[in-house]
N, C-alpha and C positions, 0 to 999 in steps of 0.2 A: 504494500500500500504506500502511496504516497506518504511523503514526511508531513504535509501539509492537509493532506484527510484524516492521517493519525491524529492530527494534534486537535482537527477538529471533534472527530469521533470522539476522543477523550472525554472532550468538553460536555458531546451530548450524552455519554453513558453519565459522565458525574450528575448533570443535573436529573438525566430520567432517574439515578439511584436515589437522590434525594426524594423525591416525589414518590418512589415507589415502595421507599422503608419510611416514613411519616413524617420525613424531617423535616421537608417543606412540605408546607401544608394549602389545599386547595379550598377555593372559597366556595360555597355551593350556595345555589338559589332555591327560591320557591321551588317555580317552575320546573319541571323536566329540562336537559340538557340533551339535544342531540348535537354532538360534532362531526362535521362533514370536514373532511382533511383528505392530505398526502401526503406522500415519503417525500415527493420531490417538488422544485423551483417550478412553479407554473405548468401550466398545457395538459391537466389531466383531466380535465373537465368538470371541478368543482362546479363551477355558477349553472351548467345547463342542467348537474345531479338537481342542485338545490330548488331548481325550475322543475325539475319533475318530481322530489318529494314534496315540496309546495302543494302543487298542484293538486297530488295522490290523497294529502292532510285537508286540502278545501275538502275536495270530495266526499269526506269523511266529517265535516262541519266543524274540525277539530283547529282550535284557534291559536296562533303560533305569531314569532315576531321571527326575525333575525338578528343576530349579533353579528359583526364585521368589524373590522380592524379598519377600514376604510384606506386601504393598501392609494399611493397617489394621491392621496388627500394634500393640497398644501396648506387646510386647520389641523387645531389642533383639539383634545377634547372632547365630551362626549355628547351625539349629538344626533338627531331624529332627521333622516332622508328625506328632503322635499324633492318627490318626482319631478317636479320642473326646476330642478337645480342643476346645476353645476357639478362636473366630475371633478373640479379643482376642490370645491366644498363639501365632498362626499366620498368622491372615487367613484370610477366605471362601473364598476359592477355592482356594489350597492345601489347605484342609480339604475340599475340594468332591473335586479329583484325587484326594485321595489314599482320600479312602473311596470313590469310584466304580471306580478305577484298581487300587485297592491294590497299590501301588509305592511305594518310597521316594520320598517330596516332603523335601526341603531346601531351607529357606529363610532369607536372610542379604543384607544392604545389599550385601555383598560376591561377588556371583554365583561369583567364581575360587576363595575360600574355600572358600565352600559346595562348590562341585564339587571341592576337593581332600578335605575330611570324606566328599564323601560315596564317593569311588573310595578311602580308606581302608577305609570302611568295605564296600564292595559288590563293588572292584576296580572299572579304567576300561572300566567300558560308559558305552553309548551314553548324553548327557545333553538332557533338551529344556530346553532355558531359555526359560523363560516369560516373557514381555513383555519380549524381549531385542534387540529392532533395535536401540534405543539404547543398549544397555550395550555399548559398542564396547570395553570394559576386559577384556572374556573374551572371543579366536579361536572363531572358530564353526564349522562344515565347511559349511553346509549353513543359507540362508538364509531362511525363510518369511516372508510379508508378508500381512496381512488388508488388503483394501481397501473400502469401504462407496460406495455413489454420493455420499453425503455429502462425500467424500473431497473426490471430484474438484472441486468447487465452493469450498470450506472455504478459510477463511486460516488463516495461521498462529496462534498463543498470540500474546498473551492477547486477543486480538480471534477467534479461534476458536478451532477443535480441535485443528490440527495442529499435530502435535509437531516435523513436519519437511516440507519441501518437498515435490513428487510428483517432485521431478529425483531424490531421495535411491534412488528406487526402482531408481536402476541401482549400487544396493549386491546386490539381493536377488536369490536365484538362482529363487525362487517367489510368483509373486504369485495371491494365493487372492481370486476373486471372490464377494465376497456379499453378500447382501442386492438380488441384482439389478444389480452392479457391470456397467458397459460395459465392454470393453477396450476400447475409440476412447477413452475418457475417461481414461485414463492412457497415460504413458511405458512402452510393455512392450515394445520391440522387443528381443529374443532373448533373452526371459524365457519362461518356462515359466510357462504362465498353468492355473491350476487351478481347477474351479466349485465350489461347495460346495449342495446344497439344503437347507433348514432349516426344521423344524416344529416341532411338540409332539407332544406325548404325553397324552391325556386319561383318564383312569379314576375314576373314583365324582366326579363334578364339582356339584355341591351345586348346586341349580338355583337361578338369580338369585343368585349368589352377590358378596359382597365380594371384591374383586380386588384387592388392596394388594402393591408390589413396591418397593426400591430397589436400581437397577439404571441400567445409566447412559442407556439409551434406550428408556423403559420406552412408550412410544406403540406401539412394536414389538410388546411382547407384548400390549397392549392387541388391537392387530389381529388378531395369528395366532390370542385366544383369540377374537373374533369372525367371523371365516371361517369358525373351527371349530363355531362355532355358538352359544357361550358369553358369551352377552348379562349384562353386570353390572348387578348392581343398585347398585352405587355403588362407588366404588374412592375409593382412599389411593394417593399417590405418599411416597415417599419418597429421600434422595438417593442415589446407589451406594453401595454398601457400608457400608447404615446398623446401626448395631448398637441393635435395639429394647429399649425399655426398658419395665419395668412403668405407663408413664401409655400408651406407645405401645399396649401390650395394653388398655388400660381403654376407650380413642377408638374403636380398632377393634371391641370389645365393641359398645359404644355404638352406632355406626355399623350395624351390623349391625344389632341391635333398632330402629334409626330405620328403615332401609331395606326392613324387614320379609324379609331375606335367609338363606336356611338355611346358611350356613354359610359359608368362605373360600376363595381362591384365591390363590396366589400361585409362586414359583419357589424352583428347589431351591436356588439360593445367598442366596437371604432364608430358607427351613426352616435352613440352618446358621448366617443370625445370629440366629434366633428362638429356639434354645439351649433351656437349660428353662422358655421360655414356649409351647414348640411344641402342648403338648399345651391348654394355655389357648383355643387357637383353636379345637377340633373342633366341625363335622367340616370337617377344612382338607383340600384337593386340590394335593400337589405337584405341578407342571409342571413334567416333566424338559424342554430344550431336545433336540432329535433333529436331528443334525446328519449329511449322507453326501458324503461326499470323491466327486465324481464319477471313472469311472474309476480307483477307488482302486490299483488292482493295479499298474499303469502308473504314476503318480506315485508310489507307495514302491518301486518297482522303479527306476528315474529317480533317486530322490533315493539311495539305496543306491548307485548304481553312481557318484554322482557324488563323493560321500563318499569310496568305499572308493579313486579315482581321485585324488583331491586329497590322501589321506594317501599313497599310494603315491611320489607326486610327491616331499611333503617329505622324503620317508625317503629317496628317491634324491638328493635333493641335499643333505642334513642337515641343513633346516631346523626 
């Protein structure tokens, strides 16, 4: 292993020991805690998961917020997502949840904060905390893990992706396959192993069009929109979570009249940092990401029973 993974690895075995012998200790809510996380640095599909268990919980009349770190934010502090806000004053994809979802998103450094504002304000229902495998500083009930094939191969930071070992995986009580994940390629024994399939959504798509994204595995969408049939005439990469700027609209213009292209292509969480340049682009084709929880009914019936089982527990012993 690298000298430079070693010393990071260290770092994350010492803090998960602490958390895992009671030395440091986790702050728990009312609420239920479902955490949706990953081993690695972006691109495993957290937001479109959190859009389909969302979704699965309406369905169910079962009332929920989100917690979010509000990744991009240039505030600071804990603070309620206004749908027609700003990704500078929220971050992308909290802005993404919360207008697709429309539910309370709370967003704050402090995930236990956050989640005490927001059962103030909603009462303790259910909370998903978003990119939360590693925030071990708020009790969770209820585990979820995205894992990519990437995964299984990847070193550690800062010589790769991972944020954490694949041994870590016996923290999580659901490990969600995607992207074409093995289960022989991860530690999953008597883990509740979940599939996910994943596509697009194509409507009015501008033939030969400019394909421009920042996103963290933007190759990915490059494909699913040539599968789908959706040959570019030239694309713009950008890096995740970029917030475009008036020269970035002028290149892309530009780009476009060089490429001789009718118009744009891009995804729904670059349309929310494209802000009031959106309309600069037409005619632009948003690409929702279309995401289906295999056996959905069974996995939220599973993770429900296992929740409602694990508080039952602490309440019988005063935990």
């Amino acid at each position: 292993m690298n000298p430079l993974s070693s010393i990071f690895g260290a770092g994350v075995r010492a803090r998960n020991t602490l958390y895992d012998r009671g030395i440091a200790r986790a702050n728990r809510l009312h609420g239920p805690v479902v955490s949706v996380g990953n081993l690695s640095v972006g691109g495993s599909g957290k937001t479109p998961f959190i859009l389909v268990l969302g979704e699965l919980l309406k369905a169910r009349s079962i009332k929920f917020d989100i917690l979010s770190r509000g990744y991009g934010r240039k505030t600071r502090g804990v603070a309620r997502v206004d749908p027609g806000g700003l990704p500078q004053d929220f971050g992308d994809e909290p802005l993404l949840l919360a207008r697709r979802l429309k539910v309370p998103v709370i967003v704050g450094e402090d995930r236990y904060e956050a989640g005490l504002i927001a059962e103030k304000s909603f009462g303790p229902q259910l909370h998903l905390l978003d990119d939360g495998f590693q925030h071990r500083a708020l009790a969770r009930d209820f585990d979820i893990v995205l894992v990519t094939p990437e995964d299984a191969r990847d070193r550690l930071l800062p010589v790769g992706r991972l944020r954490e070992p694949l041994t870590s995986l016996a923290r999580a009580d659901a490990v969600v396959l995607t992207s074409g994940a093995s289960p022989e390629s991860f530690p999953l024994y008597g883990k509740l192993v979940w599939r996910v399939r994943r596509g697009i959504s194509l409507t009015d798509v501008p033939i030969r069009p400019v394909v421009f994204c920042g996103i963290a595995r933007p190759q990915n969408f490059l494909l699913q929109l040539r599968t789908a049939g959706v040959e570019p005439s030239a694309q713009a990469l950008f890096r995740d979570h970029h917030a475009y700027s008036e020269q970035d609209i002028h290149d892309l213009l530009n780009l476009r009249q060089q490429s001789e292209a009718e118009g744009f292509v891009t995804t729904e969480k670059d349309a929310v940092n494209l802000g009031k340049y959106l309309d600069a682009l037409r005619p632009l084709a948003v690409i929702p990401v279309k995401m289906e929880l295999v056996d959905a009914a069974n996995a939220v019936d599973t993770m429900l029973r296992i929740i409602t089982e694990r508080r039952a527990s602490r309440e019988k012993i005063g935990a």
